[in-house]
N, C-alpha and C positions, 0 to 999 in steps of 0.2 A: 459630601463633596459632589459638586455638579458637574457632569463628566460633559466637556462640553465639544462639539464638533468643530473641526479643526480644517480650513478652509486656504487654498491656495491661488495665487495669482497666477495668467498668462505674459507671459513672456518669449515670446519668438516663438509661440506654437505649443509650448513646454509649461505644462502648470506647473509652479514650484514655490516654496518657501523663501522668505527673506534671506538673503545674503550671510545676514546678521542673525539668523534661526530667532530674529524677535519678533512678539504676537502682542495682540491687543483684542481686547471685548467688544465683542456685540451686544449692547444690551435690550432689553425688551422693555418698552419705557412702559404698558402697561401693567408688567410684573416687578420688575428693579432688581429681574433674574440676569446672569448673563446667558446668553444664547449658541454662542460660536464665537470661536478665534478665528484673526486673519492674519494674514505679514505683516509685519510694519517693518516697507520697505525702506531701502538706505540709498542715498545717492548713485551708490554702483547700481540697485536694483533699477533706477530712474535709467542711467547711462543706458544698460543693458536692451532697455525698451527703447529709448530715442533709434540707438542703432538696429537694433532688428526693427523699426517702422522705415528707417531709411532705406533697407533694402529691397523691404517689401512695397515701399511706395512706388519701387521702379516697375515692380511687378503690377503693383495695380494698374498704374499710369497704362501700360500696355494692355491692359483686358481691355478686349471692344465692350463699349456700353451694355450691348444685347447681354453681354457673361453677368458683369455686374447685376443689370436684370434681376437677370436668372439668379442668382445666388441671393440677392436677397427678397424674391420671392420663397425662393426655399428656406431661408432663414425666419421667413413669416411664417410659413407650412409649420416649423417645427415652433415658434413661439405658442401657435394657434394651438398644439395639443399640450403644450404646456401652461395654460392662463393658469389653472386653478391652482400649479405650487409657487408661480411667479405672486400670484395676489396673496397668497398664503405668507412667503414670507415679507414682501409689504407690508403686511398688517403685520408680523412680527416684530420685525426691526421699525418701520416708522412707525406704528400706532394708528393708521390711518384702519376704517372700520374694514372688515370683509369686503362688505357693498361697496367702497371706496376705493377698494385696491382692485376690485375688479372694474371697476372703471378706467383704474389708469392705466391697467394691461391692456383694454379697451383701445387707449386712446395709443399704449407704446403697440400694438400689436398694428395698428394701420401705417404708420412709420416706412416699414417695410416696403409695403403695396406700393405707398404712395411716392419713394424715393426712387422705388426701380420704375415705376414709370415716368416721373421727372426727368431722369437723366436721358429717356430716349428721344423727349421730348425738346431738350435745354441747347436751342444753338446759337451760331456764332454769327457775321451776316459779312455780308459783301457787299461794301459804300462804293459812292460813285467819288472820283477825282476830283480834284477845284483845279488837276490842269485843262478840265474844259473851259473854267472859267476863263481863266489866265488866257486861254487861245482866241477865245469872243472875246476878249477885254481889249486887243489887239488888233481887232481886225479881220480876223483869219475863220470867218464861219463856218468853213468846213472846215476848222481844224479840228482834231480829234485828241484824244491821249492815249499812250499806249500803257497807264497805270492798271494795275487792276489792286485795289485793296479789299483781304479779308482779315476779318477777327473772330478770331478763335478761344474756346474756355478752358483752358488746362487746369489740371490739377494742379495743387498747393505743393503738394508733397507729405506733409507731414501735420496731423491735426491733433492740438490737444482738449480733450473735454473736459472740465470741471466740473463736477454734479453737486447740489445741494441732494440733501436727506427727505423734502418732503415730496419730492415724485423720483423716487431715485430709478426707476424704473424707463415712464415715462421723458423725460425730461433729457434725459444723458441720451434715449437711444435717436432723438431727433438729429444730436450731433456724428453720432453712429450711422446710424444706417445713411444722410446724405452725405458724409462724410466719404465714406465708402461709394455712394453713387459716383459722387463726382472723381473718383479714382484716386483717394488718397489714403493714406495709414493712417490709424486711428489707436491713440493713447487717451483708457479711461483712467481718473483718476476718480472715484466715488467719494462721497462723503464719508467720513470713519465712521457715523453714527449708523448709517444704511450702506455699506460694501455688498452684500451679499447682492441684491438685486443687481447691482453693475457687472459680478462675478457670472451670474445666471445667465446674464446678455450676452455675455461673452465666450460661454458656454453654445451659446444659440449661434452665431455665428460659425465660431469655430467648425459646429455641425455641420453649419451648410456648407460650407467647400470654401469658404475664403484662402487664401495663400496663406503660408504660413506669418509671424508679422504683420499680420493684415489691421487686427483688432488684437490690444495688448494692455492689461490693464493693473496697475499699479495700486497699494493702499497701503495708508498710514496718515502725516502730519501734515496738513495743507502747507505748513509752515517750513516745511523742507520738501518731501516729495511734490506738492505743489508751486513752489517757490522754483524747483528747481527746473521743472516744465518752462513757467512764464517766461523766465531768463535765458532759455536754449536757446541758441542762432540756431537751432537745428528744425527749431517748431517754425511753420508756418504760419498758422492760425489757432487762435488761441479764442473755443465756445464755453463758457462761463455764463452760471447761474447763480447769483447769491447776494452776499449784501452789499450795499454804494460802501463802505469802508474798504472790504477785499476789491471791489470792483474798482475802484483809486487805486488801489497799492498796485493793481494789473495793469495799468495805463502808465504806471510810472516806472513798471519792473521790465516792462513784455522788450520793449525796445522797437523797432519798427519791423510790426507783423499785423496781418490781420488779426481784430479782435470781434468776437459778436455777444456783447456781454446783455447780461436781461439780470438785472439791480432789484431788483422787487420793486411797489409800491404802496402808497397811500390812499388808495382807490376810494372815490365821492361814488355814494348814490345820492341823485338830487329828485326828489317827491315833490312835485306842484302841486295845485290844488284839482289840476282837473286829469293827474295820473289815475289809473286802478289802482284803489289802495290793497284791496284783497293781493292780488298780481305785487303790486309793491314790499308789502309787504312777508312778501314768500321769498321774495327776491333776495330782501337783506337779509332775512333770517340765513337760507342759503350761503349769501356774501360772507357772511358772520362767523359760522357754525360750522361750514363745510373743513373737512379735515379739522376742525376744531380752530378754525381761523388762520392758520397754518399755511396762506400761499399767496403768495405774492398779487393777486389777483380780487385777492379778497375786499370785501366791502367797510374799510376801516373806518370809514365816515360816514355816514347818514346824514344825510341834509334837507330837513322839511318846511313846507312853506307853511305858516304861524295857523292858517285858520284850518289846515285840518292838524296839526300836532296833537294836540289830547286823541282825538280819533286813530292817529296812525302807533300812537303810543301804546294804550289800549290794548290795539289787534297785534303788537310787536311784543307786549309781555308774555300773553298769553301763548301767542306760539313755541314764546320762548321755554315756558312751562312743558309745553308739550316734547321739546327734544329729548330724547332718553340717551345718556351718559353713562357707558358703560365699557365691558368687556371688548375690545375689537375683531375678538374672533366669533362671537354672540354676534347670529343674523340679524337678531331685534335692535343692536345698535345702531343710535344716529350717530353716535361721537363720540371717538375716542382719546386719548390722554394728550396731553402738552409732549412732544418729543425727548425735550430734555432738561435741565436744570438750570440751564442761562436761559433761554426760550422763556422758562416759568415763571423766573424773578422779572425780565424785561416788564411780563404782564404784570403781576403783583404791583411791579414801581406805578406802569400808568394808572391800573387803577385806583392804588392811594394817592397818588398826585391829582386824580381827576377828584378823588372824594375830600380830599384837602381845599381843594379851589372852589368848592360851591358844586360841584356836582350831585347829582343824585344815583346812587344806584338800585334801582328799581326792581330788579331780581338778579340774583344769583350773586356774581363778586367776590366767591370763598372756591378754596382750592385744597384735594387732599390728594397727598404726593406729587405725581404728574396729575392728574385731572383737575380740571378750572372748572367749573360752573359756568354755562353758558351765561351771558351777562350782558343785560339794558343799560347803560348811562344815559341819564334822561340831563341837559343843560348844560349840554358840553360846549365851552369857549375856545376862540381858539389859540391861548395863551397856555391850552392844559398839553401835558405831552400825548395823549390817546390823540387828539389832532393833530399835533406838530410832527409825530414822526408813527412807523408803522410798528403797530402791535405786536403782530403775529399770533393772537389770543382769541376765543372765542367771545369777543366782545362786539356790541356792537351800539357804538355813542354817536347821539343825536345831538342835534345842533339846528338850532329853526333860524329861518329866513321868510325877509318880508317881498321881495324882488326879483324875477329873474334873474336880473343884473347883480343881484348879491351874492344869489347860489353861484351865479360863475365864477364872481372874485372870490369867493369860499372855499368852491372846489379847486381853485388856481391859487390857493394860497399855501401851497407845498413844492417842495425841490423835487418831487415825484411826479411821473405823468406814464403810467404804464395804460390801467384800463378806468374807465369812469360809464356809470352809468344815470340814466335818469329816466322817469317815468311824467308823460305827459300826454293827454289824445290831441292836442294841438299839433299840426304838421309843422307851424311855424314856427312853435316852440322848441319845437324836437331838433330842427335842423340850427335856431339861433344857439341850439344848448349845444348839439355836438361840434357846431363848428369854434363856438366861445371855451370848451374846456380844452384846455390844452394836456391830450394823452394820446399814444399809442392805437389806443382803442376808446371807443364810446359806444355803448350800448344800450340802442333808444327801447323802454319797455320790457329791457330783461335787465339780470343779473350781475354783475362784476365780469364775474368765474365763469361767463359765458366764453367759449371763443372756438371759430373754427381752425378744421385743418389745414384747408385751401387758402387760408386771408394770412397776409403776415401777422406775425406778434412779434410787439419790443415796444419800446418805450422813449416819449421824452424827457428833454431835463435829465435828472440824474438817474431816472430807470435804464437807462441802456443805451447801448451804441448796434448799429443794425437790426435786421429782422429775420427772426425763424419760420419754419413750415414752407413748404412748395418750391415754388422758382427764388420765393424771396432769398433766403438761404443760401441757396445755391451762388448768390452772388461772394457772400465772404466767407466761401469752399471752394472757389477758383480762381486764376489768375486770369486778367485777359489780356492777349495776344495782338498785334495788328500786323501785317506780316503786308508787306508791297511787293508787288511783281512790276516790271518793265517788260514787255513781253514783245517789243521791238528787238531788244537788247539779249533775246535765248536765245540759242543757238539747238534748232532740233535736230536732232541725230536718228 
């Protein structure tokens, strides 16, 4: 019997058990051990958190920015000396390798930095009247106005995060820590398959001196305790990561709130003939294999132009050859396991569907338990499902083009538009390719899974509504204000 560690949710300051004393598994998708229990909270446990963020929203609202600052500096301070059990259990719960999960404490540990210095930075402004217009439209050229208009960014009040499981770290604390900048409460709701890492965040927090209610985090059923966020008149703004199915049912449940949803995508790399294929070629692999295919970001398509295809195919097995599939707590690991067992079948289905329709698979294609076989589809159409909709698999199908103009209606031939890349040394090319694909991002000469921290990210089309990281963000984490004075019309005492 596997004695397994037994793990508690924040609620108004207070870590505690479900309401309901009911628990649920973690499992480790590259052992198919379980790992740790958590809550699997109940409606009252949801209630309980709506209202202790409502009261601590007032309290946030009231920290001068400078506090805020400060606090989640120090909340960085204390993530910084804890990376190596933050990526540890990463790579436990999601499968993602060692090297991988210290990446994305990497990328959640700048969060911090880079929120408490946005919000010092994030103002409001002071417009001029159109009663001066009104007064010159008149006649009256010295007239003047006694308006003075500012606009102002308030807090929301009340924010709820939704996290997916393959950055569960990363990903949720973007909603956190600007969330918090901008002076509002914050209810996590983690993915069931990866809780812990949302749990650890919120452990980091709590350290730094947040108010109590500040950061409050819930786990169990998307399908109740996330269902029952959406639907709160109490939530303000509702930050959602996951798939266009959940991210619909959110738009039609939430009611009228902010939403900042990032839907995943179907991400094109487009290969011309006068790209670096070496460079190209690293890229997809990367797009492909990273996280084991696993992010929204990822390089799901491959699109190369006809006269080098045998060339770029070639140099694309062979790397493929070279990924090593294994342990993900083994440093030597490139890639480790599929997350879960719907995740796994999705890939199985495209790849028989792609090898039913005339495809080729050129290496790999075979799966044992959680691990896939990193894997080349060579003659992919776009009537097969590995095109038409997104993997999530360490796959990565080719599909040739004879035209610029082809690769762009190719790559534009999805309900998806997060991130696209393409590879060419023509300047004219590069600018007709990123301004013709229609995505969130394009990335001329790198990777998909490229992206910085300072540029927004989000998506068209059905990848998502707003943008995260920096000032972007910060837009649907506040309210804006316009507040008129007549200043003829005070009376100074």
């Amino acid at each position: 019997m596997i004695s397994l560690q037994t793990r508690k949710v924040l609620i108004d300051g207070d870590w505690r058990s479900s309401s309901s004393g009911a628990v649920f598994q973690v499992v480790n998708p590259a052992s198919g051990e379980p790992i740790f229990q958590v809550p699997k909270c109940t409606l009252e446990d949801v209630k309980k958190a709506i209202d202790a963020a409502k009261k601590a929203s007032k309290i946030m609202a009231g920290l001068p920015v400078g506090v805020r600052a400060q606090l989640l500096k120090k909340a960085g301070e204390i993530a910084e000396s804890r990376k190596e059990e933050i990526a540890r259990s990463i790579a436990q719960e999601c499968g993602k390798t060692i090297r991988e999960a210290r990446e994305e404490v990497w990328f959640s540990n700048i969060h911090y930095g880079d929120a408490a210095a946005e919000v010092m930075r994030y103002r409001g402004a002071v417009l001029p009247s159109t009663a001066d217009q009104v007064a010159t439209s008149a006649g009256d050229l010295k007239g003047g106005t006694s308006k003075r208009i500012l606009v102002t960014k308030e807090p929301i009040g009340v924010v709820a995060v939704i996290s997916p499981w393959n950055w569960p770290a990363d990903i949720p604390n973007i909603g956190l820590s600007f969330g918090l900048a901008a002076g509002n409460a914050v209810i996590l709701k983690p993915s069931s398959y990866t809780p812990i890492s949302g749990l650890l965040l919120a452990e980091i927090y709590e350290a730094a001196g947040f108010p109590k209610g500040a950061v409050n985090v819930v786990t169990g059923s998307g399908g109740e305790v996330g269902d029952a966020l959406i639907r709160s008149p109490d939530i303000g703004a509702i930050v959602f990561t996951g798939s266009v199915e959940v991210g619909e049912e959110i738009t039609r449940k939430a009611g009228i709130k902010k939403l900042l949803l990032e839907l995943g995508g179907n991400g094109p790399i487009v290969v011309m003939d006068d790209g670096n294929l070496e460079h190209a070629v690293e890229a997809s692999a990367v797009g492909a294999y990273y996280l084991a295919g696993q992010c929204c970001t990822a390089a799901e398509r491959i699109l190369v132009q006809e006269s080098i295809h045998d060339r770029f195919v070639e140099k694309l097995v062979e790397r493929t050859k070279k990924v090593i599939m294994g342990d993900p707590m083994k440093e030597e690991s490139d890639m480790g396991p599929l997350n879960n067992e719907p995740s796994a079948k999705k890939v199985d289905q495209h790849v028989s569907d792609a090898r039913a329709r005339g495809a080729k698979i050129l290496t790999g294609g075979k799966r044992d338990r959680l691990f896939h076989e990193p894997t080349v589809i060579d003659k992919v159409t776009p009537d097969m499902l590995v095109f038409q909709e997104e993997t999530f698999g360490p796959i990565a199908p080719i599909t040739t083009f004879s035209t610029m103009e082809e690769a762009i209606d190719l790559a534009n031939a999805t309900p998806y538009g997060l991130t696209a890349a393409a590879f060419t040394s023509s300047l004219r090319r590069a600018f007709l390719l990123a301004e013709g694909i229609k995505a969130g991002t394009v990335n001329i000469n790198e990777t998909t899974n490229y992206w910085e921290q300072q540029a927004p990210f989000g998506g068209n089309k059905k990848s998502g509504l707003g943008r995260e990281l920096s000032n972007w963000i910060m837009e649907d984490l506040t309210d804006t204000k316009t507040i008129t004075f007549d200043i003829e019309k005070v009376v100074d005492r």
